[in-house]
N, C-alpha and C positions, 0 to 999 in steps of 0.2 A: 798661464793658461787657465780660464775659467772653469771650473769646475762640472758644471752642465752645460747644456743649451740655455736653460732656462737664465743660469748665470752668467754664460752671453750676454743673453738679450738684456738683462738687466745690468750690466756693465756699456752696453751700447746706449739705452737708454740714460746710465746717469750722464754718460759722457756729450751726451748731445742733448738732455733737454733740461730743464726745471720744471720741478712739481709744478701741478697747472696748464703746462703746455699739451697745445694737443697732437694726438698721435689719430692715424686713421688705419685700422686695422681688418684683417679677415674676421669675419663672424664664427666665434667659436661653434656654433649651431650648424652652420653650413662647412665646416671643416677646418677654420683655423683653431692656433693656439693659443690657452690658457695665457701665457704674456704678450700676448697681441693685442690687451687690450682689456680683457674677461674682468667685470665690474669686482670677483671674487679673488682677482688675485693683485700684486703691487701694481702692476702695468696700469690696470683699473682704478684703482685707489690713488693711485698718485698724478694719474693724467687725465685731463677729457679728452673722452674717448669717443669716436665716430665707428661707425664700420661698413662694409661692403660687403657682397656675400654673391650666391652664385645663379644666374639666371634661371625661375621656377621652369622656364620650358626649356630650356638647353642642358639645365645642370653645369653649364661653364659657370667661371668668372663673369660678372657682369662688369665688364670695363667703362662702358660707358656712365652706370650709378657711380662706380669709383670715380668717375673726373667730375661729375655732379658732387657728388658728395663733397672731394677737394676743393673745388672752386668755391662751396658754400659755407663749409667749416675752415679751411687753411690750415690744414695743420701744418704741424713743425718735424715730424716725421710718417712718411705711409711707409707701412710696414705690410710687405708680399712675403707667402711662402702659408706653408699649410702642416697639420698632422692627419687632414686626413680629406685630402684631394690628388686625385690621380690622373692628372692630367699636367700639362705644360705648363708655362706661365708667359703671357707677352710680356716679356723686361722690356722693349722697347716702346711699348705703351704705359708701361708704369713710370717710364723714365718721363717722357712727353707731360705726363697728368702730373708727375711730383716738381720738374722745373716748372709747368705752371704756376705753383702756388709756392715756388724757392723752398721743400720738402726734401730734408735727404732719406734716403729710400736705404730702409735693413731689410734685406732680404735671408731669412730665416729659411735654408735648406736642408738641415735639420733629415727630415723624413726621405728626401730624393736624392740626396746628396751621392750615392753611389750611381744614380742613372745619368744624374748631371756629368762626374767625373768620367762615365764611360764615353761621353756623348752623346747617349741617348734623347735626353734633355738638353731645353738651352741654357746656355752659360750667364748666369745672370750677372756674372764680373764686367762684363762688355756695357752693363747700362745703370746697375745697382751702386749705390756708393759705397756701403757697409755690407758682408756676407755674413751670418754665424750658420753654425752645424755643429750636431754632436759626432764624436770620431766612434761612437758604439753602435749605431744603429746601422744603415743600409753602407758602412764602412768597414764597418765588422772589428774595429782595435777595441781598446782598451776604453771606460769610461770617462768620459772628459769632453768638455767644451772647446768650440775655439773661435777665434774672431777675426777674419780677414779683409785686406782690401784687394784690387789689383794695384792700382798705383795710391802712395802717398799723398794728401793734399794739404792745403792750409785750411786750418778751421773757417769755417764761414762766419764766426759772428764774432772775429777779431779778437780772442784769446790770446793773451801776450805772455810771455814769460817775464822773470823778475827783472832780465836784461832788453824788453821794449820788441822781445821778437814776435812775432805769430808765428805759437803754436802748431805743430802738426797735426793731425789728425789723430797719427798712430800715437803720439805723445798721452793726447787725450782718454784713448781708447784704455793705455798704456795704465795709466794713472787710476781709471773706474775699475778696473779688476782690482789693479794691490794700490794703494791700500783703499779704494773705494768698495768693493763689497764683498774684496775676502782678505785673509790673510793668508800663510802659506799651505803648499800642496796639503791635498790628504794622505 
C-alpha cells in the first residue's frame, strides 16, 4: 500500500510511463494537483507536461480544451481528479478524449473519494483505467495511500515477464510501489 496519495500517483506514473513521456494534467492554478503535472514537483520534472483547466465563464472543466489539447500533444497518460474543484467530473468524456489519443486515464480521487463512495458523485471505475485516493481525507481511516482498478488488464505496451507472458496491470502497479518507490510500511 503506498504510503500517500502523492506515492500513488507516483507509483502509477512509474508503472505506466518513462521519463519524457507526456502526461496531460488539471492546472494546479485552477484546482488540480501538485503531481498532476506542477513543473515544481517529480510529475513535472520527469514528464512533459500539458494541462487543462476550468472554463473562465462557467468555472467547470473545460472538456472541450481537454480533447484539443489531447489531440494536439498525445499524451501517454490524462490524468482527472482535483484538490480543489467541487464539482463532478464527466469520466465518460474523459474516457472518449483519452481512447482518442490510446491514453490511459488516473483518475486521482483523492479529495471526493467519500462522495464518490456514497454516490453522491460519479463512479469513475466505470470509465477510468487506474483510481488512486488517500484513505485519510473525506474517508476518514488512517493515513495511507491506495491504488485501484475495477477490473485487471493486460498492459498495453506489451510487458512480458521472464516466462514470454504479458504482464498485468496490477503486476505492474504491484512492482512501482515495492520495490519501485518505497520500501516497507512506516
Amino acid at each position: 500500500q503506498p504510503h500517500s496519495g502523492s506515492q500513488a500517483n507516483a507509483a502509477v506514473m512509474l508503472a505506466c510511463l518513462k521519463p519524457g513521456d507526456k502526461i496531460l494534467g488539471f492546472d494546479l492554478s485552477h484546482g488540480g494537483h501538485l503531481t498532476h503535472g506542477s513543473p515544481v514537483n517529480f510529475s513535472g520534472k520527469l514528464y512533459k507536461t500539458s494541462f487543462y483547466g476550468v472554463s473562465k465563464e462557467t468555472g467547470l472543466v473545460d472538456y472541450d480544451a481537454m480533447e484539443k489539447i489531447a489531440l494536439q500533444e498525445k499524451p501517454k497518460m490524462l490524468i482527472c481528479g482535483a484538490s480543489a474543484y467541487s464539482r463532478d467530473w464527466d469520466y465518460a468524456r474523459i474516457r472518449k478524449i483519452a481512447d482518442s489519443v490510446n491514453a490511459i486515464i488516473l483518475a486521482d480521487i483523492s479529495h471526493p473519494a467519500g462522495l464518490i463512495a456514497t454516490k453522491i458523485l460519479n463512479d469513475p471505475f466505470d470509465y477510468c483505467h487506474i483510481v488512486t485516493t488517500t484513505t485519510h481525507k473525506t474517508l476518514r481511516g488512517p493515513r495511507g495511500g491506495v491504488i485501484m482498478m475495477r477490473n485487471d488488464f493486460e498492459n498495453p505496451w506489451g510487458l512480458k515477464t521472464p516466462k514470454g507472458e504479458i504482464k498485468m496491470m496490477s503486476a505492474l502497479l504491484d512492482g512501482a510501489v515495492f520495490p519501485g518507490t518505497q520500501g516497507g510500511p512506516l
